[in-house]
C-alpha positions as CSV (number, residue, x, y, z in Angstrom):
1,X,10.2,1.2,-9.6
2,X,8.3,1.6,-12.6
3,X,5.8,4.5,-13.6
4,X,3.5,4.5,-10.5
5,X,0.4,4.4,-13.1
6,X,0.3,8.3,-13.1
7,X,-1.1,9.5,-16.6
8,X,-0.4,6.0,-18.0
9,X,-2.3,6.4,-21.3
10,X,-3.6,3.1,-22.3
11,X,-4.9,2.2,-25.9
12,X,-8.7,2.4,-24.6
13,X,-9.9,-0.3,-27.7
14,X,-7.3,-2.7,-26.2
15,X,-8.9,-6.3,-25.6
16,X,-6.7,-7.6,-23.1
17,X,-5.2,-7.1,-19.9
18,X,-3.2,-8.9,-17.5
19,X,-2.9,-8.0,-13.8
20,X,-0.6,-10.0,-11.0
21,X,-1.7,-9.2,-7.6
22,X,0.1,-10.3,-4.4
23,X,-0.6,-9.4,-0.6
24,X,0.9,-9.1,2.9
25,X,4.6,-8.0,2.3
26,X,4.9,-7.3,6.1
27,X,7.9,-5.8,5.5
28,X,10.2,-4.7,8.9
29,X,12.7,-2.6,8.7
30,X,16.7,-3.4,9.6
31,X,16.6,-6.6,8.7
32,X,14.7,-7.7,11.7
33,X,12.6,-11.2,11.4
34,X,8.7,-11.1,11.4
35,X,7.6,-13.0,14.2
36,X,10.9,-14.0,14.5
37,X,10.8,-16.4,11.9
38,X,10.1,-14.9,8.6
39,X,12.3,-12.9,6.3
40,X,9.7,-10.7,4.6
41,X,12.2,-8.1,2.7
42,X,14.2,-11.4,1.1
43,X,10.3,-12.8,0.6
44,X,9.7,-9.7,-0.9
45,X,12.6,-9.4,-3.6
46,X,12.1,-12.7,-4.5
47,X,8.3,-12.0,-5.3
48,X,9.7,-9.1,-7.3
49,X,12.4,-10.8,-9.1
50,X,9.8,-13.2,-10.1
51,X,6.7,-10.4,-11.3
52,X,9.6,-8.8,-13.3
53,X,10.5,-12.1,-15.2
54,X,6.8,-13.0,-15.8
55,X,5.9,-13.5,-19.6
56,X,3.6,-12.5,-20.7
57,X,4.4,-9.6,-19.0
58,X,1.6,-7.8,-16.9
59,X,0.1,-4.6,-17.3
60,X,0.3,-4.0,-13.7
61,X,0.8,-5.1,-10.0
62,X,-1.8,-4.8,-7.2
63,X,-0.8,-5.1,-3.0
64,X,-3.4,-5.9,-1.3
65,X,-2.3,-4.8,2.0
66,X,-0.6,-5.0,5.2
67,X,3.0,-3.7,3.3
68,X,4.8,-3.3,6.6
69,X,4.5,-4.6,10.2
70,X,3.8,-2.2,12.5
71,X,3.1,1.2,10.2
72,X,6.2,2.8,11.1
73,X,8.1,5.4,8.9
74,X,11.4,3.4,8.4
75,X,8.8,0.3,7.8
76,X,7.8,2.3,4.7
77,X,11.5,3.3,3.8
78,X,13.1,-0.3,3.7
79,X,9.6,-1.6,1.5
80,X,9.5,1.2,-0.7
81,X,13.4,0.8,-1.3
82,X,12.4,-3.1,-2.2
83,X,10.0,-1.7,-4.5
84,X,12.2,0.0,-6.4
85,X,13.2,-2.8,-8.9
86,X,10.1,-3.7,-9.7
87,X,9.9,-2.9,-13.5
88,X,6.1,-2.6,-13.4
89,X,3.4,-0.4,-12.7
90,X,2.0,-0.8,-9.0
91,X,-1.2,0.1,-6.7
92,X,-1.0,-0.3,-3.1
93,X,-4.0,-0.2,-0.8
94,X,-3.7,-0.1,3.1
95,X,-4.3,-3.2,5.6
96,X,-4.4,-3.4,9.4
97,X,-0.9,-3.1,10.0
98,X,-0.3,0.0,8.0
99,X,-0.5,3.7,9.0
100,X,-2.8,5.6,6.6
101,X,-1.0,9.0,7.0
102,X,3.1,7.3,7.1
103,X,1.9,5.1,4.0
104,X,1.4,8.6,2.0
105,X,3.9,10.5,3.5
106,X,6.6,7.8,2.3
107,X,4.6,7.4,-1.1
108,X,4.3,11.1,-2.7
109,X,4.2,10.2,-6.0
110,X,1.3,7.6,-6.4
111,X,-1.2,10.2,-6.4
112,X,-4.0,7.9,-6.4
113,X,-3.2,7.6,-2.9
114,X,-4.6,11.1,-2.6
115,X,-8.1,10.9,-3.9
116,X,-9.8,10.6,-1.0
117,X,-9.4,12.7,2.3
118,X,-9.4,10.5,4.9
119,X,-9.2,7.1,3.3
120,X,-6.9,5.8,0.8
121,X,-9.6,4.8,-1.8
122,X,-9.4,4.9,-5.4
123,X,-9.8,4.5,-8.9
124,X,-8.0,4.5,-12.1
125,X,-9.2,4.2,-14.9
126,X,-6.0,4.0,-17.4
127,X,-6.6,-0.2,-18.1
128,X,-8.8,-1.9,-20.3
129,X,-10.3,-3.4,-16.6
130,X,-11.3,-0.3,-14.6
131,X,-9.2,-0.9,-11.2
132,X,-10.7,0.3,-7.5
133,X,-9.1,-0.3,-4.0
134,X,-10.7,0.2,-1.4
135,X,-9.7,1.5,2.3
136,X,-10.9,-0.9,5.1
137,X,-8.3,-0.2,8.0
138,X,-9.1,0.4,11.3
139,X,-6.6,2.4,13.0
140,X,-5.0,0.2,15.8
141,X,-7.4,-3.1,15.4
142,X,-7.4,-6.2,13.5
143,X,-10.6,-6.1,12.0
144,X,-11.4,-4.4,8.9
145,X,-14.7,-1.8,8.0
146,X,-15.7,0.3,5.2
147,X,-17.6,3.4,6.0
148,X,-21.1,4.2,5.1
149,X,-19.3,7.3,3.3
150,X,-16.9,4.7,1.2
151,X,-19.7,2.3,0.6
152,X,-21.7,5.8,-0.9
153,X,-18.2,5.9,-2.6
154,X,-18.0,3.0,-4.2
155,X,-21.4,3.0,-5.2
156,X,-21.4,6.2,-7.2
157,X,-17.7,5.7,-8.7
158,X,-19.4,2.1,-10.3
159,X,-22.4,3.5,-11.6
160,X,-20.1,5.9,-13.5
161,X,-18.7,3.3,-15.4
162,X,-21.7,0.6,-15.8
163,X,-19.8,-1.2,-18.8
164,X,-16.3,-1.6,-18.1
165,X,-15.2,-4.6,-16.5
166,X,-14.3,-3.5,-12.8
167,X,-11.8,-5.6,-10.6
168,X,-12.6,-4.2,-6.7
169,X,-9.8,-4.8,-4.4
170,X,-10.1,-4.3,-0.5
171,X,-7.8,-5.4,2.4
172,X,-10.1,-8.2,4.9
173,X,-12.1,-10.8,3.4
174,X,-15.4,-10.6,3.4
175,X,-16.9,-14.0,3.8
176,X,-16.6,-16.6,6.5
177,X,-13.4,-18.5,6.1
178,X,-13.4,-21.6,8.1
179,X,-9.9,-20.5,10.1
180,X,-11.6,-19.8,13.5
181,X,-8.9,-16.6,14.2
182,X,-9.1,-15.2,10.8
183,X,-12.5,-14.7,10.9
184,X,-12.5,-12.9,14.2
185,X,-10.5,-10.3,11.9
186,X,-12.8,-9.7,8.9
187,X,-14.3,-7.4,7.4
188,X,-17.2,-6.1,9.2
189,X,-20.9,-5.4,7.7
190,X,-20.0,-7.6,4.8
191,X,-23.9,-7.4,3.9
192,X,-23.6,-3.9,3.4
193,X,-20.4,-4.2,0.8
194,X,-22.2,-7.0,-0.8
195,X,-25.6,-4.9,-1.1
196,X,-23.4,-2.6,-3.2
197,X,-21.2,-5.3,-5.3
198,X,-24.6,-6.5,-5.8
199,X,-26.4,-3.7,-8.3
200,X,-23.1,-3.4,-10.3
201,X,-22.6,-6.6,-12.7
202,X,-19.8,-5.6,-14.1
203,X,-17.6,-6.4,-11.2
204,X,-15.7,-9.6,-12.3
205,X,-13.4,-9.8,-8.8
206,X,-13.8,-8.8,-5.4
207,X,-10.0,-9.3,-4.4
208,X,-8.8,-9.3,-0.7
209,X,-5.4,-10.4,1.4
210,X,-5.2,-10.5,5.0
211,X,-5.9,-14.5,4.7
212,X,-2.3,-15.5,3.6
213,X,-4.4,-18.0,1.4
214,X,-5.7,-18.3,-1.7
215,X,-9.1,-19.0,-1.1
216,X,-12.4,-18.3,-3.3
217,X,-15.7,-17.8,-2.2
218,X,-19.3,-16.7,-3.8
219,X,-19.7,-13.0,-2.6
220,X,-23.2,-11.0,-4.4
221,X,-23.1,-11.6,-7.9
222,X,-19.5,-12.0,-8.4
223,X,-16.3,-13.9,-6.9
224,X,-14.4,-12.8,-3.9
225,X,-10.6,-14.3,-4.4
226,X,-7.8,-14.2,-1.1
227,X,-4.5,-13.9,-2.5
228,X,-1.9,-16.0,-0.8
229,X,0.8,-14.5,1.3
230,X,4.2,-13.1,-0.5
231,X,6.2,-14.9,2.5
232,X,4.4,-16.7,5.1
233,X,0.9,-18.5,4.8
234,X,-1.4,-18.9,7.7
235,X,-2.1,-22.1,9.1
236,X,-5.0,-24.1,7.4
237,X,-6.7,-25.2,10.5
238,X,-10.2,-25.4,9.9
239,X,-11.0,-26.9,13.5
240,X,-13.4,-24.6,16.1
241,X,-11.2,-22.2,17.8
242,X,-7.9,-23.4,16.3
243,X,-4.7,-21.2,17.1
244,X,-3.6,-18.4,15.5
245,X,-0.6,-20.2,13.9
246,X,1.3,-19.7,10.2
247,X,3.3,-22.0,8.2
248,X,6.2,-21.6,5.3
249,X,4.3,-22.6,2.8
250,X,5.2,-21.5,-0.6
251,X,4.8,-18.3,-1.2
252,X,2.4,-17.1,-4.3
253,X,0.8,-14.1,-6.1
254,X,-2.1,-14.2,-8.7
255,X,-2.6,-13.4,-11.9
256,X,-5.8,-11.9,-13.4
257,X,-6.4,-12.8,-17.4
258,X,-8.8,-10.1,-18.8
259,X,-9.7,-10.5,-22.3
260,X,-13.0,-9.4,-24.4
261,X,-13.3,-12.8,-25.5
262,X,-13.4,-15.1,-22.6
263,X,-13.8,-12.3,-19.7
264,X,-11.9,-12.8,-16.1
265,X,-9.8,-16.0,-15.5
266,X,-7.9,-16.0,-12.4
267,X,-4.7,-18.3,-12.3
268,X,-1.7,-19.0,-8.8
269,X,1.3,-19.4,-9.7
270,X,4.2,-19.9,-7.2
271,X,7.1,-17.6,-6.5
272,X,10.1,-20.6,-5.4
273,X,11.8,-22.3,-8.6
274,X,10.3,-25.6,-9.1
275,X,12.0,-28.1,-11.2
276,X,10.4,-28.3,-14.8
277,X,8.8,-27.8,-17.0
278,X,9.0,-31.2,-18.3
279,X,7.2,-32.6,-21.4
280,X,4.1,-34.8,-21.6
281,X,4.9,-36.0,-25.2
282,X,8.0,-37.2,-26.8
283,X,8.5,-38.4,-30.5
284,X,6.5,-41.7,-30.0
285,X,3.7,-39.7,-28.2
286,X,2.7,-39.2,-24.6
287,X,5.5,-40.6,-22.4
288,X,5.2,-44.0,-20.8
């Protein structure tokens, strides 16, 4: 695994940046099927394998949460031994289905993980876009919440900074979705995370997981963006009180274009080989 983006010293007048973000490893240990269907560690090298052949090549990786099943210790072990050949930089935040305390112990060395006491919220500060994750786990329930002490948090750590272009990245989404289970799940008090996302303009993303979709949505004066799942997708079932089901679907992970010039454009890209790319044009001009 590459440089955990520990004293990474970044040319500050640089005027481009390029992040990848993907969410909801849900990585088991020994092998063992999630839900009995899905093969999340071979989902997961293949997402790797893919990040590492990207071109151009990112500055950095983000996780957006739920990185193992259950939270358990050799959880932890088999995904942080799948991390391992990921050539680039990466930031983790927590989901429901991690531990807070077994997701440090296994992870020493990402020391941004230890900025906070009780909650694994952070910032760094080493990129030409300022990067902040946020903690929103609930120990032992689906639903996420952030704290009146993170919201305080978050408030003062972007008012520091008024100028830099800020990506904020937390674990449930906060906005209604239209899948009748997911939203049972969210992120509580959204109005109070919005009342904050709303004073501080420089914001470009509010990035979540815990959808397994990529969905977009208006959120206070920015964009809120779900990033598809890395192995299974959940069910896009839009019908009142639809089941809790998922479906293999393609697999994805975003990629977040910063540049001075043209600001924040967010592109998905798929992790399967697809055939192409074919041309539109030949000799005698667009192909008929």
């Amino acid at each position: 695994m590459a440089d955990q983006g520990l004293n990474i010293q970044k040319d500050p007048h640089a005027q481009q940046c390029l992040i990848a973000q993907i969410s909801d490893p849900h990585i088991k240990a020994g092998g063992k099927l999630s839900y009995r269907q899905v093969d999340t560690a071979s989902a997961l090298r293949k997402a790797i394998s893919k990040l590492n052949q990207l071109a151009p090549r990112p500055d950095l990786v983000l996780i957006s949460g739920d990185l193992v099943d259950f939270g358990h210790p050799d959880e932890y072990a088999t995904f942080k031994q799948l991390l391992a050949d990921l050539t680039l930089p990466v930031y983790l935040i927590p989901g429901n289905h991690d531990d807070r305390q077994h997701l440090r112990h296994a992870f020493p060395e990402h020391r941004y993980l230890f900025q906070h006491r009780d909650y694994l919220q952070w910032v760094v500060d080493d990129y030409p876009v300022r990067l902040i994750g946020l903690d929103s786990s609930v120990p032992d329930k689906p639903h996420g919440k952030l704290s009146d002490e993170s919201l305080e948090w978050l408030d003062t750590t972007l008012t520091e900074q008024p100028d830099k272009p800020t990506l904020v990245m937390v674990h449930h989404h906060p906005f209604v979705s239209g899948i009748d289970h997911m939203d049972r799940q969210p992120l509580k008090r959204p109005e109070a995370l919005a009342d904050v996302i709303g004073k501080h303009p420089q914001i470009e993303r509010v990035l979540c997981g815990h959808l397994h979709r990529s969905i977009q949505a208006r959120f206070a004066n920015t964009l809120v963006i779900s990033c598809p799942g890395v192995s299974h997708q959940v069910s896009l079932d839009l019908t009142p009180d639809g089941p809790a089901h998922f479906q293999l679907e393609p697999p994805g992970y975003l990629l977040h274009q910063w540049s001075a010039a043209n600001g924040m454009v967010t592109h998905q890209g798929f992790i399967d080989p697809y055939s192409g790319p074919f041309p539109f044009y030949d000799a005698n001009g667009l192909i008929d």
